[in-house]
N, CA, C and O atoms as a GROMACS GRO file, in nm:
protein
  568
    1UNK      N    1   0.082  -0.118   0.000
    1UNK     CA    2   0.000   0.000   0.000
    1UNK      C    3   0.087   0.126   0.000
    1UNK      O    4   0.058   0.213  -0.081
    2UNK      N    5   0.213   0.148   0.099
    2UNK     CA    6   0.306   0.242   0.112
    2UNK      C    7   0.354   0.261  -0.075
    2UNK      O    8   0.341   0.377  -0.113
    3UNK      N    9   0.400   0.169  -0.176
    3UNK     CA   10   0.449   0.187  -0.297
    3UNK      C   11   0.332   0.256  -0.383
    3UNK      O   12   0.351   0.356  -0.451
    4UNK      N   13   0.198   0.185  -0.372
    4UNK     CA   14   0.090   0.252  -0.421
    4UNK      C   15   0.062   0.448  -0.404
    4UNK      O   16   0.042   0.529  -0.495
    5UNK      N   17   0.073   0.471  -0.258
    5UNK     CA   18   0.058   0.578  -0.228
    5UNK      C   19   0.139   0.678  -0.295
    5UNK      O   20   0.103   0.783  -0.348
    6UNK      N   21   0.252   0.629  -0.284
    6UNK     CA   22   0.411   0.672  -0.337
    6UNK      C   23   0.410   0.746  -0.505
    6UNK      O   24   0.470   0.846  -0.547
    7UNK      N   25   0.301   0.636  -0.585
    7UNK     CA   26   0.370   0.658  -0.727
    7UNK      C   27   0.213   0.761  -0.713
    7UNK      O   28   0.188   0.782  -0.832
    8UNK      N   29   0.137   0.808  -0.657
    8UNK     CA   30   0.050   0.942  -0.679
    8UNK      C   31   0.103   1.046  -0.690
    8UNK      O   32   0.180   1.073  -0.597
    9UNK      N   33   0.090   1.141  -0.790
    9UNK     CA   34   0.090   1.279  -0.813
    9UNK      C   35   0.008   1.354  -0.676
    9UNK      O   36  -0.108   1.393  -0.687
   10UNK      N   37   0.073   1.365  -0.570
   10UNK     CA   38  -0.073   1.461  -0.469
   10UNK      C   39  -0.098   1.578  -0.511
   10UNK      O   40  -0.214   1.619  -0.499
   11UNK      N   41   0.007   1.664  -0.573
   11UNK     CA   42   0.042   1.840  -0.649
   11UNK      C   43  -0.133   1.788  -0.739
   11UNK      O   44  -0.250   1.818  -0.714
   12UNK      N   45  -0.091   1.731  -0.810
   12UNK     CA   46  -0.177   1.702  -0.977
   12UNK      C   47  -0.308   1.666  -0.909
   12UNK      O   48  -0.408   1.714  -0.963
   13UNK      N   49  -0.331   1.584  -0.790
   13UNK     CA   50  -0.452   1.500  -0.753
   13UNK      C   51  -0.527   1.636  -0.694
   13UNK      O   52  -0.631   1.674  -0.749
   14UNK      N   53  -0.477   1.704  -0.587
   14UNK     CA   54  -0.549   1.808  -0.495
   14UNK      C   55  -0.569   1.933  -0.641
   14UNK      O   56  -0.680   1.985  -0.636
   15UNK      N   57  -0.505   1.969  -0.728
   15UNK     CA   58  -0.538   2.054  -0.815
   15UNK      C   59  -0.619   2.013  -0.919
   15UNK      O   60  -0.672   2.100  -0.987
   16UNK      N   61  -0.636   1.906  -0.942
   16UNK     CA   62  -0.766   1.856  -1.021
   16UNK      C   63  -0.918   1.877  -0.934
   16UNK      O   64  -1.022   1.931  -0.970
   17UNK      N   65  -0.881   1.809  -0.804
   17UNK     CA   66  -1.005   1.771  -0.728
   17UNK      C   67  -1.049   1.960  -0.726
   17UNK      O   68  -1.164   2.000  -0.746
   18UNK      N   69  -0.959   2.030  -0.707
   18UNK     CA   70  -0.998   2.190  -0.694
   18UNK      C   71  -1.080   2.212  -0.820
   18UNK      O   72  -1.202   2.222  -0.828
   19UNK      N   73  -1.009   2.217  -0.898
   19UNK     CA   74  -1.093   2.260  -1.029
   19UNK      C   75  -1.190   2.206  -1.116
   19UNK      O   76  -1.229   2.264  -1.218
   20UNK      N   77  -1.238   2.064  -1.065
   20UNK     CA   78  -1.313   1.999  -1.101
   20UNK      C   79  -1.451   1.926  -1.029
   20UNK      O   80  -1.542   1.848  -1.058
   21UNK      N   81  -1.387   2.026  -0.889
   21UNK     CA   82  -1.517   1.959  -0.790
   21UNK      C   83  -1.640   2.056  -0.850
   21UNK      O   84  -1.626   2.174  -0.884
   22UNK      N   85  -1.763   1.976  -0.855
   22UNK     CA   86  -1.877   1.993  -0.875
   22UNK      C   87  -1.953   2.087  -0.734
   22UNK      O   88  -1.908   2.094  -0.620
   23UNK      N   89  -2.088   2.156  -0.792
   23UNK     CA   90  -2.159   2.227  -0.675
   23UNK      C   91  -2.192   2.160  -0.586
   23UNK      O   92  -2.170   2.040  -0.596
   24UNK      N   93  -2.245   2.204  -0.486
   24UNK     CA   94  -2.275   2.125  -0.407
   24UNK      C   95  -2.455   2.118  -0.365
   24UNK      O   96  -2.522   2.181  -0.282
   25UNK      N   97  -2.480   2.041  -0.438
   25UNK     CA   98  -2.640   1.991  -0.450
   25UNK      C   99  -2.684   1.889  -0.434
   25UNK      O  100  -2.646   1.799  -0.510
   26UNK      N  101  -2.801   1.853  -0.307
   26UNK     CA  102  -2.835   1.750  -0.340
   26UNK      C  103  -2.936   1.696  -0.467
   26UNK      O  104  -3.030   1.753  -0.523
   27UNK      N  105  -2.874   1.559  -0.488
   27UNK     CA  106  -2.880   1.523  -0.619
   27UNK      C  107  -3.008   1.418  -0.617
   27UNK      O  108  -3.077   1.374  -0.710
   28UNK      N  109  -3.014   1.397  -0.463
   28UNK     CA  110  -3.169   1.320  -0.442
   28UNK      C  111  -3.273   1.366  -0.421
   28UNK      O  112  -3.376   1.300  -0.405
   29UNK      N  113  -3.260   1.499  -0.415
   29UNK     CA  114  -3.430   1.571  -0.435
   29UNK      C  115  -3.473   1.542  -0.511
   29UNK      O  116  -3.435   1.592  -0.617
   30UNK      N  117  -3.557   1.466  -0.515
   30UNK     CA  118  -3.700   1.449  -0.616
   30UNK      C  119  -3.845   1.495  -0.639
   30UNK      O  120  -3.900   1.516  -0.747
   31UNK      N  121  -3.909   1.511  -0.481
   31UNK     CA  122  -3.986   1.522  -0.448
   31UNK      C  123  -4.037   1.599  -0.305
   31UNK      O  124  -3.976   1.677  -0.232
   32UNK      N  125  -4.114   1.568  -0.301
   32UNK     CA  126  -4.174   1.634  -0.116
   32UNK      C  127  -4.131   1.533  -0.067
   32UNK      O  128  -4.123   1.415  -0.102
   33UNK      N  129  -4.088   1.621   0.063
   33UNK     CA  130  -4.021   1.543   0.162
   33UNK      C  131  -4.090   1.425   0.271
   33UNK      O  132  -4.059   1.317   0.322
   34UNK      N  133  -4.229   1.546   0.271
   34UNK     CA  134  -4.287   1.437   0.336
   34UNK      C  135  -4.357   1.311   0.310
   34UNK      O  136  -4.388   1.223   0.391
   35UNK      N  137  -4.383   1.320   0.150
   35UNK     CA  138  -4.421   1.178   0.060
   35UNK      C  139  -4.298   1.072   0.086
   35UNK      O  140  -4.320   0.954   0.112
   36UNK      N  141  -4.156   1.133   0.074
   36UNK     CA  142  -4.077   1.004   0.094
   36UNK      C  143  -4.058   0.968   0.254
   36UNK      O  144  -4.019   0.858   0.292
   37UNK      N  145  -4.086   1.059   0.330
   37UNK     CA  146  -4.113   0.992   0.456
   37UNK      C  147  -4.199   0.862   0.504
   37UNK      O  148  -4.181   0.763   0.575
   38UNK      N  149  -4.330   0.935   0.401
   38UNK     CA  150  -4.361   0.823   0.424
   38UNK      C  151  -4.389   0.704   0.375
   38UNK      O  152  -4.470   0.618   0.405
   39UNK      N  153  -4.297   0.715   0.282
   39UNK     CA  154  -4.260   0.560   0.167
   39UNK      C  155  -4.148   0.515   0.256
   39UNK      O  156  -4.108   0.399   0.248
   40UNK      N  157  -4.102   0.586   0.326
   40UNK     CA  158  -3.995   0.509   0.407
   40UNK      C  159  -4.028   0.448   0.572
   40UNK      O  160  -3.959   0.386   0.652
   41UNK      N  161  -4.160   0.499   0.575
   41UNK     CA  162  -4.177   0.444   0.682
   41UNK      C  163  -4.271   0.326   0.670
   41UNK      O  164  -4.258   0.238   0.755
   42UNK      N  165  -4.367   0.311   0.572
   42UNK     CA  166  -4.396   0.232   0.528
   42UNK      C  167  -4.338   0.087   0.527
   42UNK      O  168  -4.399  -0.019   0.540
   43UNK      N  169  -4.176   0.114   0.504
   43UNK     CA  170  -4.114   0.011   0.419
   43UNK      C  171  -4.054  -0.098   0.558
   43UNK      O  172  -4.041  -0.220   0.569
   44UNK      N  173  -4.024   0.034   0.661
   44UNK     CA  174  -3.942   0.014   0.765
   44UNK      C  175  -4.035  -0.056   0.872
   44UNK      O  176  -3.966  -0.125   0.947
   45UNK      N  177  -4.139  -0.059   0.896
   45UNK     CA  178  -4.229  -0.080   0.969
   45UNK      C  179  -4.218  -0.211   0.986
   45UNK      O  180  -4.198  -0.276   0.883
   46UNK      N  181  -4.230  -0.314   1.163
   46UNK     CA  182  -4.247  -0.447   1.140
   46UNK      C  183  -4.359  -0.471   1.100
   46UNK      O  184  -4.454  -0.397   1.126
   47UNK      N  185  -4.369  -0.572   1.033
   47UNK     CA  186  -4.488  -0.661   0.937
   47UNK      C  187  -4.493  -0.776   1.003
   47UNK      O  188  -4.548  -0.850   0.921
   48UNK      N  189  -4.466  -0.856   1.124
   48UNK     CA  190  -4.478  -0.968   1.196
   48UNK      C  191  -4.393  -1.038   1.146
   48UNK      O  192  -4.435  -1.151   1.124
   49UNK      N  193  -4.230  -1.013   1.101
   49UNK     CA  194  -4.116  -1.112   1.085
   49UNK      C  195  -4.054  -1.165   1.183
   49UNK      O  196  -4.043  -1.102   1.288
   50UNK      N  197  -3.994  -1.308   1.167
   50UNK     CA  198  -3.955  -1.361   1.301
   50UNK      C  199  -3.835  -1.277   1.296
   50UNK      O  200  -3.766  -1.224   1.208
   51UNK      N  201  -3.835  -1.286   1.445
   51UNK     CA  202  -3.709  -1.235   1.549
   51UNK      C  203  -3.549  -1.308   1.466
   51UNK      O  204  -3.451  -1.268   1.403
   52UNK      N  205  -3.598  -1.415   1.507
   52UNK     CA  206  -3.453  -1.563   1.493
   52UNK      C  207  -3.480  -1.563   1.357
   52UNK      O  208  -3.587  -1.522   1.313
   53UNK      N  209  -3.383  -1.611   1.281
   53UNK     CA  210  -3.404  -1.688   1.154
   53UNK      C  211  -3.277  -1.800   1.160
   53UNK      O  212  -3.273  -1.893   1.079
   54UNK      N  213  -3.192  -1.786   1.246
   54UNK     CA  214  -3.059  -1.850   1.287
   54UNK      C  215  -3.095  -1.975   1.374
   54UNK      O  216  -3.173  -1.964   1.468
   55UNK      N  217  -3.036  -2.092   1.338
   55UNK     CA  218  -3.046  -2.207   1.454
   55UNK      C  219  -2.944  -2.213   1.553
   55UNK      O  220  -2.948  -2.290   1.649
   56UNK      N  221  -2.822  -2.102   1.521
   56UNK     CA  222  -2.677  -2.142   1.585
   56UNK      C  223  -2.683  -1.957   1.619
   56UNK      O  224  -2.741  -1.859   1.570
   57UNK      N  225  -2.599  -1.980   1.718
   57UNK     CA  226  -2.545  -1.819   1.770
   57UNK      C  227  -2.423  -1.800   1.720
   57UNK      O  228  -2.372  -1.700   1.771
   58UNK      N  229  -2.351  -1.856   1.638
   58UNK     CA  230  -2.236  -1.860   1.594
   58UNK      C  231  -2.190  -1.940   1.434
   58UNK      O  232  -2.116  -2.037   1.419
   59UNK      N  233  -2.266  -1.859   1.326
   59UNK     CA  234  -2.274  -1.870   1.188
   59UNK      C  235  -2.168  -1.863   1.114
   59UNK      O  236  -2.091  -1.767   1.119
   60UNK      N  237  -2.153  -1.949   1.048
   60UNK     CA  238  -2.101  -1.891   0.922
   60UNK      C  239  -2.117  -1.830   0.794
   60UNK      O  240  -2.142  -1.897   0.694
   61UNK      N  241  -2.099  -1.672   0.790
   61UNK     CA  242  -2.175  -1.585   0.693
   61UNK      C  243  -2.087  -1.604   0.609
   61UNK      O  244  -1.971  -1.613   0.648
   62UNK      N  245  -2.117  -1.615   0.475
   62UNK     CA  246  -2.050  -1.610   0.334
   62UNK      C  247  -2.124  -1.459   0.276
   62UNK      O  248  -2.225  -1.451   0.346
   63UNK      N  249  -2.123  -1.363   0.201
   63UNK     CA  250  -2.165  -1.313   0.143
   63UNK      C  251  -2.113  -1.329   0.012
   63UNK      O  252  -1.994  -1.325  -0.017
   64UNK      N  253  -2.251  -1.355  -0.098
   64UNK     CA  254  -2.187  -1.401  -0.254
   64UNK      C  255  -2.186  -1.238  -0.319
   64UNK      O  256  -2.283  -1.163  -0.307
   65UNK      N  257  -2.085  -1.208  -0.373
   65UNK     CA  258  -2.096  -1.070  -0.464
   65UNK      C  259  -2.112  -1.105  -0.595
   65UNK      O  260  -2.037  -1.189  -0.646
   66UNK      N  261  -2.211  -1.045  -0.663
   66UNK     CA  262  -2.185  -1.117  -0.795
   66UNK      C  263  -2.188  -0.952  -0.884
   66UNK      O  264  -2.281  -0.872  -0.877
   67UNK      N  265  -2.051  -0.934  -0.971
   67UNK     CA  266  -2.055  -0.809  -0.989
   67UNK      C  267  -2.077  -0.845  -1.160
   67UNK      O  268  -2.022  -0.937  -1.221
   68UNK      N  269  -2.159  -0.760  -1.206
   68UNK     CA  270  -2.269  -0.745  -1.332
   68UNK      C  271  -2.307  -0.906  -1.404
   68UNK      O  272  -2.302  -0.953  -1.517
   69UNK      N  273  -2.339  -0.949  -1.291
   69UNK     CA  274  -2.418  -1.091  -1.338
   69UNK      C  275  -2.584  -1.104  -1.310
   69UNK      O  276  -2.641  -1.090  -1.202
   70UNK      N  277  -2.628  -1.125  -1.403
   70UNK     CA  278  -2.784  -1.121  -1.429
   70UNK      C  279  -2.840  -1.219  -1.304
   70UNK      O  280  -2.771  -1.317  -1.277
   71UNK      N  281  -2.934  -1.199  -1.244
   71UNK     CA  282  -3.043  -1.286  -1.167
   71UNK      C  283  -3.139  -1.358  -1.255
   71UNK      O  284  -3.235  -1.416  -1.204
   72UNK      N  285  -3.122  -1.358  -1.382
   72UNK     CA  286  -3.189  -1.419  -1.488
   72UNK      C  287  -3.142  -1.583  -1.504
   72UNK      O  288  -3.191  -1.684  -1.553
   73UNK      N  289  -3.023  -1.550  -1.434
   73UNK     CA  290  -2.929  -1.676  -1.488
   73UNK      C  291  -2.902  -1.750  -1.331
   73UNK      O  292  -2.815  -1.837  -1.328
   74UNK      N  293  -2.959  -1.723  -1.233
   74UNK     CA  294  -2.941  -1.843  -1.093
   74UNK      C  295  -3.125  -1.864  -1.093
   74UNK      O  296  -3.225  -1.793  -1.106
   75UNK      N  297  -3.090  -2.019  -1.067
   75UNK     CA  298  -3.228  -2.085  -1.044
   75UNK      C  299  -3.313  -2.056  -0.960
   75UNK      O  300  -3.434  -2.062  -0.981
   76UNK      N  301  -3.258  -2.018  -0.847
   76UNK     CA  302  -3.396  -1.968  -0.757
   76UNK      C  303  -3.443  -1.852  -0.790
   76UNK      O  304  -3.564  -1.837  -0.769
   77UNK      N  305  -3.382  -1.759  -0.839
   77UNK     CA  306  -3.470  -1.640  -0.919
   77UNK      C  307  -3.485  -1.624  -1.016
   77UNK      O  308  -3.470  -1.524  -1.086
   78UNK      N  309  -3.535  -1.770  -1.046
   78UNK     CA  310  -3.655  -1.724  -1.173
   78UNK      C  311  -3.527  -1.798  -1.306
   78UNK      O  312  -3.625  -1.814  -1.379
   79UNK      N  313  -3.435  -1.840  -1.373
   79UNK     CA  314  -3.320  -1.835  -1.410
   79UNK      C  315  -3.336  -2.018  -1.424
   79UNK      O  316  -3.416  -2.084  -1.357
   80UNK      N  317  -3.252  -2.066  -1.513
   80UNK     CA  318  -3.215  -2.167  -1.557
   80UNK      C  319  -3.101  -2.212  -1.482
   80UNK      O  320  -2.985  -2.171  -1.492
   81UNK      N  321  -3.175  -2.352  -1.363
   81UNK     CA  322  -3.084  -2.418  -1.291
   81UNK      C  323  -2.982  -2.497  -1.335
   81UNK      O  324  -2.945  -2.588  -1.261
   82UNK      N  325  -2.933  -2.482  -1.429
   82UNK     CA  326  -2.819  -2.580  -1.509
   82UNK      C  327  -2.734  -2.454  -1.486
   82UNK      O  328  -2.630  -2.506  -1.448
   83UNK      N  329  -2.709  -2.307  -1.484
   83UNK     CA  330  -2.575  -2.215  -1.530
   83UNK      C  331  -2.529  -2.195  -1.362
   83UNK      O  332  -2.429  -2.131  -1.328
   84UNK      N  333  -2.619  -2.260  -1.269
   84UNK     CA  334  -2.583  -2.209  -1.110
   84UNK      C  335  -2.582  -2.283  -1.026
   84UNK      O  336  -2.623  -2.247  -0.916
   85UNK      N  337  -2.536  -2.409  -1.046
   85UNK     CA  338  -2.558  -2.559  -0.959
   85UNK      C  339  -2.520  -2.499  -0.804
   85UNK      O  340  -2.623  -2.490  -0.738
   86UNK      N  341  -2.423  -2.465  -0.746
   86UNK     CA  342  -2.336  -2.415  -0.641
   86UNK      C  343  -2.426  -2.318  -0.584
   86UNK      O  344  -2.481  -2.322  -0.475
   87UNK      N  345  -2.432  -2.220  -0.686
   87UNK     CA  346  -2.533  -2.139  -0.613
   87UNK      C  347  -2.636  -2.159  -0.546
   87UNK      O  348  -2.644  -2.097  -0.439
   88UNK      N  349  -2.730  -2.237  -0.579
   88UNK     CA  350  -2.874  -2.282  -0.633
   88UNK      C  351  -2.875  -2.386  -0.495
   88UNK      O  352  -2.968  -2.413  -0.419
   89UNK      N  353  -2.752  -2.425  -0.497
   89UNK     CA  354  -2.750  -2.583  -0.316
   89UNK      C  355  -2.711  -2.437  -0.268
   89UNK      O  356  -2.803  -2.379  -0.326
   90UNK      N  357  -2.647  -2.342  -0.209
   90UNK     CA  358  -2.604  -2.249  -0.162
   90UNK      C  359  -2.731  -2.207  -0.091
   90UNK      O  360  -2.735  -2.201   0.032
   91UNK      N  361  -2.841  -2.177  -0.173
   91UNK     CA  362  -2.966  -2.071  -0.172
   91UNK      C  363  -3.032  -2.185  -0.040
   91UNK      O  364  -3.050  -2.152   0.078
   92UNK      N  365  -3.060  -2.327  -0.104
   92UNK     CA  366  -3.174  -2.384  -0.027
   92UNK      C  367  -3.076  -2.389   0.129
   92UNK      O  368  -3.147  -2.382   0.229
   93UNK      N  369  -2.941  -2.400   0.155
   93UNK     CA  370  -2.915  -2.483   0.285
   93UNK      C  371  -2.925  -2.338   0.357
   93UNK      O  372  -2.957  -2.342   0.476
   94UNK      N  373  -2.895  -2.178   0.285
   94UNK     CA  374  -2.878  -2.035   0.370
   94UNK      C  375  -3.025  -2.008   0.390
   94UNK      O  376  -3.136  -2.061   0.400
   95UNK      N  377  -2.981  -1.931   0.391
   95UNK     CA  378  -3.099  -1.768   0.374
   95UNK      C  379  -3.081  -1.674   0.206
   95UNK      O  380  -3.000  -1.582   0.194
   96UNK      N  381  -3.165  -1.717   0.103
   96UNK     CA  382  -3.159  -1.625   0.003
   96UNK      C  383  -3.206  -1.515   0.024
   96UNK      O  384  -3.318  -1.512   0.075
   97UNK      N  385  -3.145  -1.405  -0.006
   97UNK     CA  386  -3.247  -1.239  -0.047
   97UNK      C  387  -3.247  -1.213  -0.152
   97UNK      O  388  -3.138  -1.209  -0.209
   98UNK      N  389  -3.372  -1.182  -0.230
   98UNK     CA  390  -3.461  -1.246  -0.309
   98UNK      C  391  -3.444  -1.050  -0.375
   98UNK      O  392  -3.403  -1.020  -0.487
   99UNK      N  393  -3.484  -0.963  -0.284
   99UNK     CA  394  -3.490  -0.793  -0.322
   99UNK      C  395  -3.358  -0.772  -0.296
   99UNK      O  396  -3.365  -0.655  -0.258
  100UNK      N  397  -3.202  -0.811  -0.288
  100UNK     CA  398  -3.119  -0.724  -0.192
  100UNK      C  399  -3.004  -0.674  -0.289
  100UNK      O  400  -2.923  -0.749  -0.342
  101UNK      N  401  -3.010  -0.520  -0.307
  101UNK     CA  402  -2.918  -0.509  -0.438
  101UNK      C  403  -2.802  -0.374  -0.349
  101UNK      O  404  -2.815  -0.312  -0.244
  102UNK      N  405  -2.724  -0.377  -0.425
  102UNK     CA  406  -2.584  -0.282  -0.424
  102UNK      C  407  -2.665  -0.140  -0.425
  102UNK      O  408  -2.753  -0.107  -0.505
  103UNK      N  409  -2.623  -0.077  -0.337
  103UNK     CA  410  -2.665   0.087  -0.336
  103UNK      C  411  -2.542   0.133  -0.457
  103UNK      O  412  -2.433   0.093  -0.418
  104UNK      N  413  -2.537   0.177  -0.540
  104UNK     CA  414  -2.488   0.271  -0.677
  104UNK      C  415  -2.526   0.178  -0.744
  104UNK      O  416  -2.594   0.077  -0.726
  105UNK      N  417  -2.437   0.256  -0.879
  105UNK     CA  418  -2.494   0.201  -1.033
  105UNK      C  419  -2.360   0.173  -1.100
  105UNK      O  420  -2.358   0.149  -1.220
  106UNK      N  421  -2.277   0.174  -1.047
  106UNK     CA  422  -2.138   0.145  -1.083
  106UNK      C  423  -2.069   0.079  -0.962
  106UNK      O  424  -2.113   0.087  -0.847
  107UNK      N  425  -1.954   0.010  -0.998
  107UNK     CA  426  -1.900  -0.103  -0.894
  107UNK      C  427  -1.845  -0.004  -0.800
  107UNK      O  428  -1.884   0.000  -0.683
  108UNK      N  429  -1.745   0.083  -0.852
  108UNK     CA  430  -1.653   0.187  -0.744
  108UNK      C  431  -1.741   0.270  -0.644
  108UNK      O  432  -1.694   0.360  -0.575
  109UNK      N  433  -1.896   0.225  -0.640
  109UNK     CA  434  -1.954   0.286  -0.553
  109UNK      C  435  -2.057   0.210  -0.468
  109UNK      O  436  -2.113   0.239  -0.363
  110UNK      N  437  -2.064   0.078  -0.570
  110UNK     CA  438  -2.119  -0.085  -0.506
  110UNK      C  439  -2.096  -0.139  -0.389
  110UNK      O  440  -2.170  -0.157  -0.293
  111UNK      N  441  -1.915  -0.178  -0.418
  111UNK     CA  442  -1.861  -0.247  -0.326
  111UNK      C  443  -1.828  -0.178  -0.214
  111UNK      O  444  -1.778  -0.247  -0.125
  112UNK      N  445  -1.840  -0.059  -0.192
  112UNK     CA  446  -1.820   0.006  -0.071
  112UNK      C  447  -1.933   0.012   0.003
  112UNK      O  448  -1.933   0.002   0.125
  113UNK      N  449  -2.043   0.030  -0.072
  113UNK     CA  450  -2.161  -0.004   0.035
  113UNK      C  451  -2.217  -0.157   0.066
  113UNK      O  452  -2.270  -0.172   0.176
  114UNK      N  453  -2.208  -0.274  -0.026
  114UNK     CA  454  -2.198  -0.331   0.037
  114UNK      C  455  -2.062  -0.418   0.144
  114UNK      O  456  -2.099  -0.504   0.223
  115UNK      N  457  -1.961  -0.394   0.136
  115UNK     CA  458  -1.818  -0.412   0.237
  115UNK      C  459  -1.819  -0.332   0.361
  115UNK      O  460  -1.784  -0.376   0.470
  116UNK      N  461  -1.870  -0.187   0.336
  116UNK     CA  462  -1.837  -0.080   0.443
  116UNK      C  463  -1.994  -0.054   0.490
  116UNK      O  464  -2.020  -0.041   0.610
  117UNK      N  465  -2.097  -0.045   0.388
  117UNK     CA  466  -2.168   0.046   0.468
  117UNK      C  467  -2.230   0.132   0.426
  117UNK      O  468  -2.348   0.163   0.445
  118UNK      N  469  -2.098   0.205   0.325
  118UNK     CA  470  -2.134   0.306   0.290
  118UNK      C  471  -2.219   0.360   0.138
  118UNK      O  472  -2.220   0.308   0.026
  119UNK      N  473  -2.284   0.482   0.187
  119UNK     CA  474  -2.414   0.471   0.084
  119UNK      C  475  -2.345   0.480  -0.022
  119UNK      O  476  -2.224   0.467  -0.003
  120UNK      N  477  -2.387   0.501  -0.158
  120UNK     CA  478  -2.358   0.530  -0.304
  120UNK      C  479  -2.340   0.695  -0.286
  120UNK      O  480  -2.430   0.747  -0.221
  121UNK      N  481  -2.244   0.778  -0.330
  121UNK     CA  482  -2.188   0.933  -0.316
  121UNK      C  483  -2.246   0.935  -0.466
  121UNK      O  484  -2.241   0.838  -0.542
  122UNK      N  485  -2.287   1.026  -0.488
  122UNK     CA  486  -2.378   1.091  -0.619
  122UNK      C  487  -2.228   1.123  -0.702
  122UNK      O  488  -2.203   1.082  -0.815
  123UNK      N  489  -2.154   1.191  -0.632
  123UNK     CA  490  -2.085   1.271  -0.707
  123UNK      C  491  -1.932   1.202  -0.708
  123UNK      O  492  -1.854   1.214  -0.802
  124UNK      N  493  -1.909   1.143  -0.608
  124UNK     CA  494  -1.767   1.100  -0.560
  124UNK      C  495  -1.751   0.942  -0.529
  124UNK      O  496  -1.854   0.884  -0.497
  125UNK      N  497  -1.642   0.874  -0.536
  125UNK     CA  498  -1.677   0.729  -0.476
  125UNK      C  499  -1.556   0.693  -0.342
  125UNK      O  500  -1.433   0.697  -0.335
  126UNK      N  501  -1.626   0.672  -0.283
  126UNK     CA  502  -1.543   0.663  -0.112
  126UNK      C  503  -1.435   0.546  -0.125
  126UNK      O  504  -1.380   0.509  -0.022
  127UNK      N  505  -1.397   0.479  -0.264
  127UNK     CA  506  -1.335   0.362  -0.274
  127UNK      C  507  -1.193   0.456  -0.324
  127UNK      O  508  -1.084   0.405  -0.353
  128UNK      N  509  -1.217   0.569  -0.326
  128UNK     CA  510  -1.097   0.672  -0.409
  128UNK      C  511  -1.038   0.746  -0.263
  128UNK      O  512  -0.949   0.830  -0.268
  129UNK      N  513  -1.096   0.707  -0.147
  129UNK     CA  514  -1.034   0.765  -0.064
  129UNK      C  515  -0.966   0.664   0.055
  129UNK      O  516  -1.034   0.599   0.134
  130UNK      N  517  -0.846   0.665   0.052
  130UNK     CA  518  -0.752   0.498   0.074
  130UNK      C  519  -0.753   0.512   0.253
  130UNK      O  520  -0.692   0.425   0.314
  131UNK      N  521  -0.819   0.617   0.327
  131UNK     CA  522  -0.800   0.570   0.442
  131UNK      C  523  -0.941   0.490   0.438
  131UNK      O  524  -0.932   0.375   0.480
  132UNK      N  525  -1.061   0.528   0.399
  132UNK     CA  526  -1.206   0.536   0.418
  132UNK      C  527  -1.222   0.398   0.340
  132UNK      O  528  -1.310   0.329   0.391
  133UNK      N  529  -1.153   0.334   0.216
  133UNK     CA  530  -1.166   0.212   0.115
  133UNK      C  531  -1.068   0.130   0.225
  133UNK      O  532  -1.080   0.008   0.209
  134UNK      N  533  -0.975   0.166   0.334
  134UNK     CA  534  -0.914   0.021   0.364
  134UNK      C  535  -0.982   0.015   0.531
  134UNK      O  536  -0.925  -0.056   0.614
  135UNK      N  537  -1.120   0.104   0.575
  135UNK     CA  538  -1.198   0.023   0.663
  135UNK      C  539  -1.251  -0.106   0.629
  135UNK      O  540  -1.226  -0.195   0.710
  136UNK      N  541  -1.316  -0.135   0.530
  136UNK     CA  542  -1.312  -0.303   0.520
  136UNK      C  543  -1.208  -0.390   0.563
  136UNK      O  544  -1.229  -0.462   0.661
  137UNK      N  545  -1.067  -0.394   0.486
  137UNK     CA  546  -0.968  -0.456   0.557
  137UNK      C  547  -0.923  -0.460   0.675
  137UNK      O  548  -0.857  -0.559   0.708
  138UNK      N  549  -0.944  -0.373   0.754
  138UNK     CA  550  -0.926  -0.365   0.902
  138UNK      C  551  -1.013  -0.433   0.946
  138UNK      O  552  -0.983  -0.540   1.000
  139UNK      N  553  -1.132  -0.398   0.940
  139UNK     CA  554  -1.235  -0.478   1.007
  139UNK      C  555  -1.267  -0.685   0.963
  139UNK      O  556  -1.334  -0.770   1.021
  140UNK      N  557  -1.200  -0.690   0.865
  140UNK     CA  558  -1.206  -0.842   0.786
  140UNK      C  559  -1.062  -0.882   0.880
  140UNK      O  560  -1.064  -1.002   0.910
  141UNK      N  561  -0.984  -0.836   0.914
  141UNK     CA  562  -0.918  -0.867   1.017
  141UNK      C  563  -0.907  -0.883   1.141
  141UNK      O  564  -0.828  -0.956   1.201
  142UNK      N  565  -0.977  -0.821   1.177
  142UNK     CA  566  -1.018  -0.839   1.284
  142UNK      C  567  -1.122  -0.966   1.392
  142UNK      O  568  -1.142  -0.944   1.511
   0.00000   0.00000   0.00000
């Protein structure tokens, strides 16, 4: 990581980011505020889901990333069980999520929200900022 850091221009990087940073707007206004309130509370609300879904207090979580691969193509959603054998025994022995997608629309802003957390930046991607992109690794170490 120290050699990586090393071969950056910082002169060239901080004088680009100057002259090229964008206004500062939010870019998710769409609407009244209080309509998405309450599409969000709606959403958030318990609906009588169980508590447990775990038999063990001590799991083993895999999370599968699948970066620009269709849900057309694994068998439990909907997809032809011959291209996803692995997957497909994967789905019945876990827990599948069936709605659960990457906050952005591009990977450099994907994998940080789902690894870190962090939401999709309209304008910027938090995977470009090397203290904030190597909280995952710290924490996978841990």
């Amino acid at each position: 990581m120290f050699l990586n850091h090393t071969a950056i221009n910082a002169v060239w990087n901080v004088g680009t980011s100057a002259f090229t940073q964008k206004p500062v707007k939010n870019p998710y206004e769409f609407g009244d505020l209080s309509v998405a309130k309450s599409i969000v509370d709606s959403l958030t609300l318990k609906k009588g889901f169980p508590e447990k879904v775990l038999n063990t207090s001590k799991p083993d979580i895999i999370i599968i990333v699948l970066e620009s691969f269709s849900g057309y193509l694994i068998g439990p959603l909907g997809g032809d069980s011959l291209v996803t054998p692995n997957i497909n025994r994967y789905s019945r022995e876990g827990i599948l999520f069936t709605d659960f997608y990457a906050s952005g629309t591009r990977t450099d802003k994907a994998i940080p929200a789902i690894l870190d957390g962090y939401p999709a930046q309209p304008a910027q991607s938090i995977i470009k900022e090397p203290k904030k992109a190597n909280l995952c690794r710290v924490l996978l170490r841990s």
